[in-house]
N, C-alpha and C positions, 0 to 999 in steps of 0.2 A: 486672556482677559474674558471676562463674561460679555455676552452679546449685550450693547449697548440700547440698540434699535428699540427695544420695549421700555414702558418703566419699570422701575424696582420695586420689588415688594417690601417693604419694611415691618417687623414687631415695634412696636410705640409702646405699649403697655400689656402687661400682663398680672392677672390675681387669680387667689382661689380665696373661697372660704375656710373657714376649720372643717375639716375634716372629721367623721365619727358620729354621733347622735344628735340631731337636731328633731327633739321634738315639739310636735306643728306645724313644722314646716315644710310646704308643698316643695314638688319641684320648682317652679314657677318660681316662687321665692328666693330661694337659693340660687337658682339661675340670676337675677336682678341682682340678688348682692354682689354675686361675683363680677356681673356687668358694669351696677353702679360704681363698685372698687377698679374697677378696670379704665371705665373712661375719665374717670374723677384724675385718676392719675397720668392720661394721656392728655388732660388739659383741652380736651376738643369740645363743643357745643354737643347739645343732643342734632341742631339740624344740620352738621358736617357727615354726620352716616348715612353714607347713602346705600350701607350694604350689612347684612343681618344674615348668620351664616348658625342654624341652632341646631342643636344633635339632638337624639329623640329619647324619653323618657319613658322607660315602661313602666313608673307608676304614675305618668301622665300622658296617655296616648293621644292625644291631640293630633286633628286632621292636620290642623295648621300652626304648630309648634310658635313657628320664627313670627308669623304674624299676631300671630298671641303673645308672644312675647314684646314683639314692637311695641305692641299697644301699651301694655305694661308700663317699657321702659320712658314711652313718648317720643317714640322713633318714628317715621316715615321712611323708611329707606327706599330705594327704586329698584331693589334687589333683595330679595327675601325667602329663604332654601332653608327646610327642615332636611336633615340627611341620616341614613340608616345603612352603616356600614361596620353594627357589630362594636368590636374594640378598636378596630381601625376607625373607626370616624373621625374623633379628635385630629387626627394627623391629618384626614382625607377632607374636612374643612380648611386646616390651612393650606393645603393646597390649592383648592378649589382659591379659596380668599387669593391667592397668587397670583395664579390662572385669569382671576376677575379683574387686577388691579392691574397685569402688564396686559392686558385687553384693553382698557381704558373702559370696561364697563363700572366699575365701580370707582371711588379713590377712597375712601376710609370705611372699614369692613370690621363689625363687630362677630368674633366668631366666639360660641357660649355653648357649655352644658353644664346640667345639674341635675341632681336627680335624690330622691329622699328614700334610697330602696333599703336602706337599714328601718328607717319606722315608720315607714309607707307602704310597707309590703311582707306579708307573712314568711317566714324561711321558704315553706315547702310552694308556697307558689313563686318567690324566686327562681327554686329550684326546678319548677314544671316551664316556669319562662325561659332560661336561660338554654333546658334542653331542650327547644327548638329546633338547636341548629344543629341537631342530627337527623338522620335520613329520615324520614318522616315511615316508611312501611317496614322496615328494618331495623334501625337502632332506636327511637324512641319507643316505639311496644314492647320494646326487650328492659326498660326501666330505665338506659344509660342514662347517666349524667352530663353535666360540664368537665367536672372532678373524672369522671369516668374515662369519658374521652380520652383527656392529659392524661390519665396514669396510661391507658392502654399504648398511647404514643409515648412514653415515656419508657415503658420496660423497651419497647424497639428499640430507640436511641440509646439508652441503656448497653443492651446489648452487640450494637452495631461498634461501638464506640470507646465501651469499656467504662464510660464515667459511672460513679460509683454515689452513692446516696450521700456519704459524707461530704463530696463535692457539693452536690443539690442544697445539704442543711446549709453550706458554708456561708450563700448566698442569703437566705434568710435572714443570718445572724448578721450580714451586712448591711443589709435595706434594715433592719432595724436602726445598728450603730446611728445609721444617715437621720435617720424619723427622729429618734431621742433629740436632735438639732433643730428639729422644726416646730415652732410652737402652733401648724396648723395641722400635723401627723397626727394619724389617728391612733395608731398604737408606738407608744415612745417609751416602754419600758423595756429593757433589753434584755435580750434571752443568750441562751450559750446553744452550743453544740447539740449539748448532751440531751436539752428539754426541746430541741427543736426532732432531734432523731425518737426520743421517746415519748414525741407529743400524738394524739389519740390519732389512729389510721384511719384513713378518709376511703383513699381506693391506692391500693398497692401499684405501684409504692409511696406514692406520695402520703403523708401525715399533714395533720393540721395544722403546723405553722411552715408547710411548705406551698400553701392556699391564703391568699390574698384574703382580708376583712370584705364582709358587704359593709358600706358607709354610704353616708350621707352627706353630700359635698357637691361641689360647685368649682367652676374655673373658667375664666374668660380671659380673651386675648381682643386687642384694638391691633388690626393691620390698616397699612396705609402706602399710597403711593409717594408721601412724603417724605424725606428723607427722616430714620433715626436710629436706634442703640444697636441693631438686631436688622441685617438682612437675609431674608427665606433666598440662599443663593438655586435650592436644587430641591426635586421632590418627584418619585418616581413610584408603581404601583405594582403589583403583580399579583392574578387570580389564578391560580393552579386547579382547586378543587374548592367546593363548598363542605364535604363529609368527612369523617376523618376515613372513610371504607372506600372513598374516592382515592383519597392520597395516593400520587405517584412513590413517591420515594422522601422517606423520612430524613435524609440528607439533603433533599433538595424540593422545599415547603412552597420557596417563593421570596422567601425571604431576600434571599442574595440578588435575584434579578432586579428587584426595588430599591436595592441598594443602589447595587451600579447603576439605574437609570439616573437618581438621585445624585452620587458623584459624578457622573459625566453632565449634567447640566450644570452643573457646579464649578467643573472641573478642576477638581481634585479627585485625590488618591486616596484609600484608605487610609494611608502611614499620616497624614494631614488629617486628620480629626484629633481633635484631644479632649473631645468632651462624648461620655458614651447617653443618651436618654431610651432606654431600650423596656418594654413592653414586658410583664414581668407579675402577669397572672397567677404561674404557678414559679416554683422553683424551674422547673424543666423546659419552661418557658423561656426564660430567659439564659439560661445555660444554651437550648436548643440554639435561639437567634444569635447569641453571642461568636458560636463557633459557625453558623451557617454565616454569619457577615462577614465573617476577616479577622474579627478580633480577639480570637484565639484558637488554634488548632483544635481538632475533633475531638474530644474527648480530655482537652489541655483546659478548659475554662478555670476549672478551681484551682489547678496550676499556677496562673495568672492571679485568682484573686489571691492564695499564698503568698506569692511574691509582694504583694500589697499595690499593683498595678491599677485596680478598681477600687481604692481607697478614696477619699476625699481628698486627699496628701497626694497620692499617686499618679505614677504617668497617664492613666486614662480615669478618671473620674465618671462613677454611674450611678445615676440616681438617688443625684446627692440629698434631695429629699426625703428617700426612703423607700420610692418608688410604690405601686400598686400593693404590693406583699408587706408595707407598713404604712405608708402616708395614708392609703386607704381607695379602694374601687368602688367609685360612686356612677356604675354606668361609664357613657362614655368620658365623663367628666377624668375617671380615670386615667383614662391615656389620654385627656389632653393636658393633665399637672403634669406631664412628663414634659408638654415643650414650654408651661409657664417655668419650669425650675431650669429650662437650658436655658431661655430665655433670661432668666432673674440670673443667674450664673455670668453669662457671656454680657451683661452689661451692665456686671458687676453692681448689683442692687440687692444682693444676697446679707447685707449687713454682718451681722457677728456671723454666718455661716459662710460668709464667702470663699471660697477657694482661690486660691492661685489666680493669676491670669490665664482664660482661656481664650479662643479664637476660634475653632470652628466646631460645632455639635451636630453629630449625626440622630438621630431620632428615629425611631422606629417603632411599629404600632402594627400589630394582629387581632384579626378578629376571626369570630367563629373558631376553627380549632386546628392556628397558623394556618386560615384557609385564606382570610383579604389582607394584604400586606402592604403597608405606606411606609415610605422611607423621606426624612425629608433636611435635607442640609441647611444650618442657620449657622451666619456667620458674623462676628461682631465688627462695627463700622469700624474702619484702619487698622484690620488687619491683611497683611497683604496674600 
């Protein structure tokens, strides 16, 4: 049984905006809509928040994100955190929102990102932003990219492992299938194989539709000490390396230790998850974590999706929305649609896209390059 002694964390509500081109509109904006769609639907006042948890926009760098945004929304909260943790943030707020709630420092916790870097922000200075988070005397003066990074981790695992590029497209063509479902997916028209392997090369090996859209979007979650649809049972972290030239061993990211922290607060077992929400930047990205967590042998992942296991139909369902590589990467807003769609899934709010009954979602989120890693278990109320 889960330790009793604290409160429970609960999800009460969750939205995102549409996904893809919004233009005029600031972050700031899209961050509100996703908020005001979020509380509207968790039926709370604006003065029951007493906690404002906002991830950070780099087409609006604001000292003070979450207070600017408060003001915005017409919040007051007594707890108010911009946080900066890459692609990991989304996940690394609801935790935190946990952390706050079985504290007793907060009881109802709006956590929010958005961001307008599709028409807020030129390609090449996204792409001067994002390659930040390489070594600053070594790999950024040499030109690397984001794209760059992942391919260069990508032929390693490659080759450690044996998976093959056909594997890599297989997954694209899936998080499509999912997106064409979603009337807020950024790109929902469906590709094959053949235009995924023969689509324009980015950095070898990876091709362009094995690389995630820049978008423009938004996502907000309402946590609470309250009882409701969705409880945050587990949530675990692990820093290995900030570079990819740092990297220990390309088997072993970080990923898996965030896992297991996450199930054993949880406690549960790998085989006890039926819903996968897994982080999924590039193709290799997600193929990497999949087999780094448990959920399919080294070099077995596309094995698995064959089988039809990672289907919306299938024994483990992923990113049933489309995930980052179709719903759309809008910032951190990205991986946080990852815990609104386990969310919207596990309490069965999915309408005409709903799947099966599920019960418990594992979730996982990378930032930098599989450098910060958050794992975090959500499980739906009466399941045992």
């Amino acid at each position: 049984m889960l330790d009793q002694r604290y409160p429970r964390a609960y999800i009460q509500a969750a939205a995102t905006t549409r996904y893809g081109r919004h233009e005029g509109r600031s972050a700031l904006d899209l961050m509100a809509e996703a908020a005001n769609s979020a509380l509207a639907q968790s039926g709370l006042a604006r003065d029951q928040i007493d906690g404002v948890l906002c991830g950070y926009a780099t087409t609006f760098p604001h000292l003070m994100l979450a207070d600017l945004l408060s003001e915005k929304l017409g919040l007051q909260p007594d707890y108010a955190h911009g946080m900066q943790m890459g692609g990991a943030t989304g996940a690394a707020m609801v935790m935190l929102a946990r952390e706050l709630l079985r504290a007793g420092s907060c009881r109802r916790i709006l956590v929010v990102a958005g961001e307008n870097r599709l028409t807020g922000q030129a390609v090449d200075t996204s792409i001067q932003t994002l390659a930040q988070v390489g070594e600053a005397d070594t790999e950024v003066p040499n030109g690397a990219s984001v794209p760059a990074y992942y391919a260069l981790m990508a032929s390693t695992y490659m080759h450690r492992t044996g998976i093959d590029r056909e594997s890599l497209a297989e997954f694209a063509v899936l998080m499509r299938n999912h997106a064409s479902q979603h009337p807020h997916a950024h790109l929902r028209d469906l590709i094959t194989l053949d235009q995924v392997l023969t689509s324009r090369p980015i950095a070898t090996p990876l091709h362009l539709l094995d690389c995630c859209p820049i978008s423009d979007g938004a996502a907000a979650l309402v946590l609470s000490a309250d009882e409701g649809p969705v409880q945050v049972t587990g949530g675990g972290q692990a820093h290995r390396h900030q570079h990819l030239s740092a990297m220990r061993d390309v088997l072993d990211t970080g990923a898996a230790r965030a896992c297991t922290r996450a199930l054993a607060q949880a406690q549960l077992d790998v085989e006890q998850i039926d819903y996968l929400a897994i982080y999924d930047s590039f193709t290799i990205t997600l193929v990497m974590l999949l087999e780094e967590l448990g959920f399919a042998p080294r070099g077995g992942a596309g094995a698995r999706l064959r089988q039809g296991d990672f289907a919306a139909t299938g024994a483990l369902p992923l990113n049933t929305h489309g995930g980052l590589l179709s719903f759309g990467h809008s910032g951190v807003a990205g991986g946080l649609a990852h815990v609104v769609e386990a969310w919207t899934q596990l309490a069965g709010q999915a309408g005409p896209r709903q799947i099966a009954p599920r019960h418990r979602a594992l979730v996982h989120a990378d930032g930098g390059v599989l450098s910060a890693h958050v794992s975090l278990v959500l499980q739906a109320e009466g399941s045992a």
